[in-house]
N, C-alpha and C positions, 0 to 999 in steps of 0.2 A: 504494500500500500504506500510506504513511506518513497520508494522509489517510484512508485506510476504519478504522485505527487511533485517529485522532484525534476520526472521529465515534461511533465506537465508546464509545469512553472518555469521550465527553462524554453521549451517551445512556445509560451505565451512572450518570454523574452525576445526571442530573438526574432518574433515575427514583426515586431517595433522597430527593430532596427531597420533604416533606411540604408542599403548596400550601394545604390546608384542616383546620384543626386539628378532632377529632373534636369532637362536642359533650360536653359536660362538665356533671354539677350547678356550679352558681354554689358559690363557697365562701367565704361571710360571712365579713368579716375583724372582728377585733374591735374593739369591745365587742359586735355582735352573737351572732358562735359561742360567746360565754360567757353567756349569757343563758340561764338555768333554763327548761324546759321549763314549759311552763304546768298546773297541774293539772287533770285529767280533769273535765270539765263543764263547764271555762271558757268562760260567753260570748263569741262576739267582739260585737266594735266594731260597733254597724249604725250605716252610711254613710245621708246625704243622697245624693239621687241628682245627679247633674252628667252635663255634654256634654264629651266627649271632643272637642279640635279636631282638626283633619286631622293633626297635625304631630304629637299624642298615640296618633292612627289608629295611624299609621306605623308608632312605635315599640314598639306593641301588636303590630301584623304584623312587624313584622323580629323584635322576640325570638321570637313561634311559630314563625316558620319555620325558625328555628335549631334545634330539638326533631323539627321533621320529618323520615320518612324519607326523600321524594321534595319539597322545597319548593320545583319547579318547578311541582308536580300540586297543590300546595295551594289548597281553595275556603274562604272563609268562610260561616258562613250567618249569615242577619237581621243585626238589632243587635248589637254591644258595647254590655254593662249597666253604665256604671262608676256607682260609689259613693265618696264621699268621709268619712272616719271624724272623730272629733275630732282625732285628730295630723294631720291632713293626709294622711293616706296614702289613696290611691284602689284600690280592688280591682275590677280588671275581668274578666266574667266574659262566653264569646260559646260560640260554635260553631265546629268545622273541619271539618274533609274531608281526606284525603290518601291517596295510593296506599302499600299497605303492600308488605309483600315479595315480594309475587307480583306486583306490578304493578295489582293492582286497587283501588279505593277501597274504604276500610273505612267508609262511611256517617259522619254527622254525630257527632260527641263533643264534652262541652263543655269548656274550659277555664278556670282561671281564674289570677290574678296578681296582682300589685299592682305600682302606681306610685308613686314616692317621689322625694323632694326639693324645692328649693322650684321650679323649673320644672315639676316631673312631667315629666322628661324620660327615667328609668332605669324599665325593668320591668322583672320576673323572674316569671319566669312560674314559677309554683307546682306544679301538675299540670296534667295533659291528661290526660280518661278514656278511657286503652285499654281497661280491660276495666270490667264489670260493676260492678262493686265500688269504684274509681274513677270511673265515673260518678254514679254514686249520693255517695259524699262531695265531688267537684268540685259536684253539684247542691245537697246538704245546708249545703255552705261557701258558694255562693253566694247561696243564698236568707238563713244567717243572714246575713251580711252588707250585706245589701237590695240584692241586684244578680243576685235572682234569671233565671234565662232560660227 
């Protein structure tokens, strides 16, 4: 008795504990989240194009998968387009695939991002186009930025 109690009370424990933190927006610490909104028509920054190395791959793939509903079902398609700006900063822009809540693949949507630091070892992924409307401005951001897909 004293043992079916014990696993009891340990199985009530451990189903509280939270293993996988929900995904979250990134929340820019400052001086970035104090930074003025840019005004309506501002060009961005069009990058040189550059090669993403495998180690840069990577961390392109691990942030999207973090965004994903299912990122075990996660495909990419083709190339990642990165671009590089006059700051240094790289904006990569590709394709995915993932199973949505029914279990089925919702077909190719593009993504894009950007990389920063002086490794270009951190990305934040920007948007992913679920819908319509999202695709089309993930398309529109990455073409200005010359990393169209």
């Amino acid at each position: 008795m004293r043992g079916q109690l014990l696993l009891a009370l340990c199985a009530a424990m451990a189903s509280c504990v939270q293993t996988d933190p929900p995904n979250a927006p990134v929340r820019l610490m400052p001086p970035y989240d104090a930074l003025p909104d840019a005004p309506p028509g501002t060009a961005i920054a069009t990058g040189v194009p550059v090669r993403l190395d495998a180690r840069q791959q990577e961390v392109v793939v691990t942030s999207v998968l973090k965004w994903m509903k299912d990122p075990d079902s996660v495909l990419f398609g083709g190339d990642m387009v990165a671009t590089k700006n006059r700051r240094g900063w790289i904006t990569v822009c590709g394709m995915v695939n993932g199973r949505n809540s029914a279990g089925r693949y919702s077909g190719m949507v593009p993504f894009i991002g950007v990389m920063a630091g002086a490794a270009a070892t951190d990305f934040v992924v920007v948007q992913i186009g679920s819908t319509p409307q999202q695709r089309a401005d993930v398309g529109a951001l990455c073409a200005e930025s010359g990393a169209a897909i």
